[in-house]
Every structure is written in structure tokens, then in C-alpha cells.
C-alpha positions in Angstrom: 17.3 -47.4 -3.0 19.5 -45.8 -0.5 18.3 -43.7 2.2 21.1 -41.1 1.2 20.4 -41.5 -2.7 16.5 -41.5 -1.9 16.6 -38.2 0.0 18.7 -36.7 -2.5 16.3 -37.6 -5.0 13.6 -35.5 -3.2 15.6 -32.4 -2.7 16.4 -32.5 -6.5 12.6 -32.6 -7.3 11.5 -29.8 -4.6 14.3 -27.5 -6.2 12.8 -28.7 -9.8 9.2 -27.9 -8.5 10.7 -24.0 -7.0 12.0 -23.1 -10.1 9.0 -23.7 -11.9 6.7 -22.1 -9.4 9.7 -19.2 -9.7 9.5 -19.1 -13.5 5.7 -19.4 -13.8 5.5 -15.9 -11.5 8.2 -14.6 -13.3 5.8 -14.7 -16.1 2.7 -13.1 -14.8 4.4 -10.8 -11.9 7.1 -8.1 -13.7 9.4 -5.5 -12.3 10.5 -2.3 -13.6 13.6 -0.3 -13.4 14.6 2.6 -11.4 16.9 5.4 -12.5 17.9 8.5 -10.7 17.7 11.6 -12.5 18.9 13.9 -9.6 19.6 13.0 -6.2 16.9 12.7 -3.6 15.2 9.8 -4.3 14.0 6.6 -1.9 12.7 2.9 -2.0 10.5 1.5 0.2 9.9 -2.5 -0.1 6.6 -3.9 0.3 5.7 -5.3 4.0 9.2 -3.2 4.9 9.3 0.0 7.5 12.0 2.1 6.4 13.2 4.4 3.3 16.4 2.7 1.3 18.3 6.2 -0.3 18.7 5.1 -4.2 21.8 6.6 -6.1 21.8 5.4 -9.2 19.4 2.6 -10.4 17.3 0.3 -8.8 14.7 -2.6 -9.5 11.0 -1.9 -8.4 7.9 -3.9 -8.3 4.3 -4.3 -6.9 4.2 -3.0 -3.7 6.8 -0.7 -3.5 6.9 3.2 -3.4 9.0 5.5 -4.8 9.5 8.8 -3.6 11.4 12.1 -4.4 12.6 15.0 -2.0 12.9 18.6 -3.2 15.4 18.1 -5.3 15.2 14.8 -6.4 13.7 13.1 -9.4 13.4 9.8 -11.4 12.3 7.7 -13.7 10.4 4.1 -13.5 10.5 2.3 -16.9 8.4 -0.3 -17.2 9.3 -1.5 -21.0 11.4 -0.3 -23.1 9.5 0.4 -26.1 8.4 3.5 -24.3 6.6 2.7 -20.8 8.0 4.9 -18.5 6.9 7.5 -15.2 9.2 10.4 -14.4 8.7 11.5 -10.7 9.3 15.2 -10.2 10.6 16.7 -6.6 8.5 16.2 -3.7 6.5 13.6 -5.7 5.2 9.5 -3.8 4.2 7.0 -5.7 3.7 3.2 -5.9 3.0 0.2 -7.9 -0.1 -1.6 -6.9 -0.2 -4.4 -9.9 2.1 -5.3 -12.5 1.8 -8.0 -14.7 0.9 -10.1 -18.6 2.2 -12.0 -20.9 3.9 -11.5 -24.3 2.0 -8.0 -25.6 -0.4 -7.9 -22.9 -0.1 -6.2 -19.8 -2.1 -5.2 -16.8 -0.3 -1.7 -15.0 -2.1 0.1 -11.6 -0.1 2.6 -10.0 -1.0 5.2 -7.7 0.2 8.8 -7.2 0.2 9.9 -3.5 1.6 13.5 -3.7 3.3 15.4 -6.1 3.7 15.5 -10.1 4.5 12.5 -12.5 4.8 12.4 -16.4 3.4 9.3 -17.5 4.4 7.6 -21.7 2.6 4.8 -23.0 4.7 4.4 -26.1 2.8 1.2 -26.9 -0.9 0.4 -28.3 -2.6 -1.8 -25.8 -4.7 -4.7 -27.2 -7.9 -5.2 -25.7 -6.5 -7.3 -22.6 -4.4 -4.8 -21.5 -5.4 -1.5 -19.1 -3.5 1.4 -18.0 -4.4 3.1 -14.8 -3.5 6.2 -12.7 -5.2 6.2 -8.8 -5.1 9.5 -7.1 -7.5 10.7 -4.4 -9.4 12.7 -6.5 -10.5 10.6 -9.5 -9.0 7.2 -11.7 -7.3 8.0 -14.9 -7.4 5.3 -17.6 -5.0 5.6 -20.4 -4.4 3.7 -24.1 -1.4 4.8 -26.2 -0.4 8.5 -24.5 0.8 10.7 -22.8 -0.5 12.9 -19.5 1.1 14.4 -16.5 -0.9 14.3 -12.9 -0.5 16.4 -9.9 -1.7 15.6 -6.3 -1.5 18.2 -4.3 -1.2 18.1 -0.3 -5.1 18.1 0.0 -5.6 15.7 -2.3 -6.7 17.6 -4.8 -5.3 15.7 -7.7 -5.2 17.7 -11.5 -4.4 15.9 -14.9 -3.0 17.6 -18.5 -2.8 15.5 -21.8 -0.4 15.6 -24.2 -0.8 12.8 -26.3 -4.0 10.8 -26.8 -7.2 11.0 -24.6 -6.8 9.9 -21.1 -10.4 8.9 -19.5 -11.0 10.4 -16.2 -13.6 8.8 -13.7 -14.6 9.0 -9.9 -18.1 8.3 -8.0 -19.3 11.8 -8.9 -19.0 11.5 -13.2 -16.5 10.4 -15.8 -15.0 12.7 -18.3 -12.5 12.0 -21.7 -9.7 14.2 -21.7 -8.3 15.3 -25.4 -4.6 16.8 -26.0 -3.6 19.8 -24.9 -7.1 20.2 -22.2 -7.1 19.1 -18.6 -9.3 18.1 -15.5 -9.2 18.3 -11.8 -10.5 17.1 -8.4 -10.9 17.3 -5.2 -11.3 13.7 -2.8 -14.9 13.3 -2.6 -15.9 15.8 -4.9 -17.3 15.5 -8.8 -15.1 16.1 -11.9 -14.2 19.7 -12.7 -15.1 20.8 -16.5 -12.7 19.6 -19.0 -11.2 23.2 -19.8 -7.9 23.9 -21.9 -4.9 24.4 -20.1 -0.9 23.3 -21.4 0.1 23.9 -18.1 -1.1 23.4 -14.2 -0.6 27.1 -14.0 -2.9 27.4 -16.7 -5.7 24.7 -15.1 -6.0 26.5 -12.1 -6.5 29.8 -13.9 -9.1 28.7 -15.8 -11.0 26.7 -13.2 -10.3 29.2 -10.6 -10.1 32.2 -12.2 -7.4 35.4 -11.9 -7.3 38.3 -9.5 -8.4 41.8 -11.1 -9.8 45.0 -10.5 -12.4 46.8 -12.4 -13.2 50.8 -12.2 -16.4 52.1 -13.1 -16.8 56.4 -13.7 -19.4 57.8 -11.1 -19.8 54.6 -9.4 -21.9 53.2 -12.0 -23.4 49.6 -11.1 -22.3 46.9 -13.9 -25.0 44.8 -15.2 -24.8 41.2 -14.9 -26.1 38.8 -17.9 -26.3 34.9 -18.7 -24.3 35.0 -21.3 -21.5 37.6 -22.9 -23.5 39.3 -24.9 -26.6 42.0 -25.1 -28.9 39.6 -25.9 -28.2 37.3 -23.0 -30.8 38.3 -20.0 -30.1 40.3 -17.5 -29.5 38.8 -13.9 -29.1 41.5 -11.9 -26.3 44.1 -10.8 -22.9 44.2 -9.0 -20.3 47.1 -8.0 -17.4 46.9 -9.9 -15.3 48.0 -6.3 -16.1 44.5 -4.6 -15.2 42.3 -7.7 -11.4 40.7 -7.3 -12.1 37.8 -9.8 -12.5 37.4 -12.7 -13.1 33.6 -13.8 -13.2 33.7 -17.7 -13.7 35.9 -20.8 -15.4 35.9 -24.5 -13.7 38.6 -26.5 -15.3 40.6 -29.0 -13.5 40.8 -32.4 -12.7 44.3 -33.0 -14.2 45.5 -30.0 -11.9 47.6 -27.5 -14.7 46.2 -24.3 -14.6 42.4 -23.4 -17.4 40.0 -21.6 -15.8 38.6 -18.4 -17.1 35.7 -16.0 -17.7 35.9 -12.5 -19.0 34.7 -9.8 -22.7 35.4 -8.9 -25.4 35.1 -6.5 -23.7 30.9 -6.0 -24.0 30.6 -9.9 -21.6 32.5 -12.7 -23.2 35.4 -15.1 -21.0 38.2 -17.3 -20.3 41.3 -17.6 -18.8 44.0 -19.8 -15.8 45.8 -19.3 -13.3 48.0 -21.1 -11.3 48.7 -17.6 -10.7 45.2 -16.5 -6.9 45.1 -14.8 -5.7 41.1 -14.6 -3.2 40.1 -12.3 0.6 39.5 -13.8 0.7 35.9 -12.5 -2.5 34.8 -14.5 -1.7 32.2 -16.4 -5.0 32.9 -18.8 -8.9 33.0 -18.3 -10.5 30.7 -19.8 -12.1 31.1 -22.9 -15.5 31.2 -23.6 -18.0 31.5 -27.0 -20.5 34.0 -27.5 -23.2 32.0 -27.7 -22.2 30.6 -24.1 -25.2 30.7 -21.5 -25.0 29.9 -18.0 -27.3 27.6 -15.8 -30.4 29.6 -15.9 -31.9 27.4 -13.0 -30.4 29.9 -10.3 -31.9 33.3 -11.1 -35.5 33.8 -11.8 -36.8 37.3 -13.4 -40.2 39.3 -12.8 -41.4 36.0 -11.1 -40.4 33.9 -14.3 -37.6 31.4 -13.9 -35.6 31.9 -17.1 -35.2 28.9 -19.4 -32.3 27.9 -22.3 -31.9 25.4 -24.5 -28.0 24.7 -24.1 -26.7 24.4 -20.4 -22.9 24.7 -19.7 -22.1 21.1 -19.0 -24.1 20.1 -22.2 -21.8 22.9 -24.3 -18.3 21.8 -22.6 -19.6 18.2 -23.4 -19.8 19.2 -27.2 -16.8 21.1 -27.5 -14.7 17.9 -26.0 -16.3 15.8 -28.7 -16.0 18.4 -31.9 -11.6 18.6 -30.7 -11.4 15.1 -30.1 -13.3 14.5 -33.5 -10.8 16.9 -35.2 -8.0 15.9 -33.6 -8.7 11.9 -35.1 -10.1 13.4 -38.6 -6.6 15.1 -39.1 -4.4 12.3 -37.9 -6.6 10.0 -40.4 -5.5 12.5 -43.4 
């Protein structure tokens, strides 16, 4: 054989063996697309320095990161059948792993700052996994839909729509049914699972709302475990150097309402017909009667005061009883 026809013969099979090493990553490594929804949105290429400026659509893939100014936003569609991120303004994020074969699919991404509307359209079988990284806690999803929010602390909150989204960190690991939603902080453990449509509405009820109380003759309020009259008493507060309030238990019928506050490190409740919330409160949480807080912070008359249901133990069960409801009436 020629030297010529010999060499020729080599190139021929290393461009043979490329395209299959091509074709075999092809099948294990995928990309998704880019679209901008407003201007204001950037690419950066993995193991590249700078920002390319993305006007209309673009192809993404592991490594790279997204991001969105003030006014821009976008959406990353990873299938078609309903796999999709949309980036809100001011919003970073980045695919760490992409990749399957035929139904299965393995998908890691990671929110940096900002707020992202995540779809899974499609069931996963049991060799796929869905994950959202913040700094504040992993979020593990099958067949929904959730928005996240990282906010420039870190702090990173979640909200489900659709489905139950699993929420873990090194602190604890909480489910997350429709229409409830969980935050936290870097380093810190799991906020409760509370109710909440909105972000507005998370921080309310986690945080609580401004308000003022009045009292006639400067009459102390008493402070109970519970909000009700049959809950002990914990002691006393003046109602001038309350500003928040950080849930409530109505009473049917009942012009006066329990309230939640804050209290000696712990929480206890107190009644109120006077109580003045703050017009950009998004809502108080809401709270039973029957609710009792951790009695292992007050003591009374030299006797530490003891309960059978503590509050992580009710929130617990009132996650379960919605999420059993929820999958009763969807089997109906």
C-alpha cells in the first residue's frame, strides 16, 4: 500500500472514531435552549471570562450561566414536553449536569440570585432526578411546579404550585405541598412549612407584620401558650412596646382575636380586640386553636410546664393531612 493511500486510510478512521466518540456524548451530555423574553439577558460559557449579550435565542449547556438584568428575563427549555425555567430580572443561574437517555434524565441546576419559575411537565421514572441548589437548602422535584427566590444574602425561599417539591439541607428535610412554602437562610435549618401563594406572603407569615396594639388605662396584656383561655399563662407584656405581630387564630363570631408574638426567645399569644396591622401585610399566618407553643422555655411557680403536641410535631401533621387530601381528591 501507498504511503499516500496508507495515510489517508488513517485519517479516515480517526475522523470515523471522532464522530462516534461525538455521537456517544451527544447521547449522555444534552443542551437546552435559550429564549429571551425581554431584553437584558447574558451567557457565560463554561471555562470562559466574559458575559456574551443574548437577543434572541441561544443554546445552553452544562457549565454555563445565565443571567438577567433589571429588566430582562428568559426562558431555558430543556424538553419540549414541558421542561422549562423562566429567569425573572436581576435573576443568575447555571446548569451544573445535564444528561439520559430515551425517558430518563438526570437535571442539576443552581440558582445564584434572584427568582426562577421551574415546570416539570413530565413524570420521571425512577432513574431520573430533578434538582434545585441554592445556598440555603436543595430542592428535589418529580412532576411539578415551584418557583425559588435567592435573595442577596443568600437566603433562598421556595412556593409550590404543582406537586410536592422536597426540600433538604444539613439542618432537616421538609415536603413542600401546593400552594405552602419554605425558606432558608445559608447555614441555617429549614423554616416551618407555612402557607403562602406568594413570597410576599412567606415572609409575612414567617416573619410576621408590623402593628400596634392600645390597651385603656395601661392595662398589661397577658401572655398564654396557646390562643385560647385554657392555654397557661406565661407571663405579661405592655401592649406600647409590641410592633409585631407574627400570626393569628381567630375566634368564630368573636369581635377579639388571639395573635402571636414574640416572647421571652420563644412565641406565646395574646388577645386583642384593638390590634392595627400594617397595609403592606401580605397575611399572618394562621394558626388553630388547639395550637400550643414549645413549653420548654417558660417554667411556672417553679414547674416547667409540659404538652403533649409541640409546634414542629403539629406543622408536621398538618403537611401530611393537605398532602393526603390533596392525593385523595386527585384519586376521585
Amino acid at each position: 500500500m501507498k504511503l499516500s493511500s496508507r495515510k489517508s486510510l488513517i485519517a479516515l478512521v480517526s475522523l470515523l472514531l471522532l464522530s462516534i466518540v461525538v455521537y456517544a456524548q451527544q447521547q449522555t451530555t444534552l443542551a437546552a435552549t435559550l429564549e429571551v423574553l425581554k431584553s437584558g439577558v447574558e451567557v457565560k460559557r463554561v471555562d470562559t471570562p466574559n458575559w456574551i449579550t443574548v437577543k434572541v435565542e441561544a443554546i445552553v449547556g452544562v457549565g454555563d450561566q445565565v443571567r438577567t438584568d433589571a429588566t430582562g428575563s428568559a426562558r431555558i427549555t430543556f424538553f419540549t414536553d414541558g421542561v422549562d425555567t423562566d429567569l425573572l430580572p436581576n435573576t443568575t443561574y447555571s446548569i451544573k449536569e445535564f444528561k439520559g437517555e430515551g425517558q430518563s434524565f438526570t437535571l442539576n441546576a443552581q440558582v445564584l440570585a434572584g427568582e426562577t419559575t421551574q415546570r416539570l411537565g413530565r413524570a420521571l421514572d425512577a432513574n431520573s432526578s430533578y434538582n434545585i441548589t441554592t445556598p440555603g437548602m436543595v430542592l428535589a422535584a418529580r412532576g411539578t411546579e415551584f418557583s425559588v427566590r435567592v435573595e442577596d444574602s443568600g437566603r433562598a425561599g421556595l412556593l409550590v404550585q404543582k406537586g410536592v417539591v422536597e426540600a433538604d439541607n444539613e439542618k432537616n428535610l421538609a415536603k413542600v405541598p401546593p400552594e405552602f412554602g419554605i425558606r432558608a437562610a445559608p447555614n441555617a435549618a429549614l423554616s416551618d412549612v407555612v402557607k403562602a401563594s406568594s413570597f410576599a406572603e412567606l415572609d409575612a407569615a414567617l416573619d410576621g407584620c408590623s402593628a400596634k396594639i392600645t390597651t385603656p388605662d395601661d392595662v398589661r396584656l397577658n401572655v398564654r401558650l396557646g390562643p385560647n383561655r385554657t392555654a397557661p399563662r406565661i407571663g405579661t407584656l405592655d401592649a406600647s412596646a409590641l410592633e409585631t405581630l407574627v400570626g393569628m387564630s381567630d375566634i368564630p363570631g368573636n369581635k377579639t382575636t388571639w395573635y402571636r408574638v414574640a416572647f421571652n426567645g420563644s412565641f406565646g399569644w395574646i388577645l386583642s380586640s384593638t390590634a392595627r396591622i400594617g397595609q403592606n401585610c401580605s397575611g399572618l399566618r394562621v394558626f388553630t386553636p388547639d395550637w400550643r407553643e414549645d413549653a420548654s422555655a417558660y417554667t411556672t411557680l417553679g414547674e416547667t410546664i409540659t404538652l403533649d403536641i409541640t409546634p414542629a410535631a403539629t406543622m408536621e401533621a398538618t403537611a401530611e393531612a393537605i398532602m393526603a387530601a390533596t392525593a385523595e381528591a386527585k384519586a376521585k
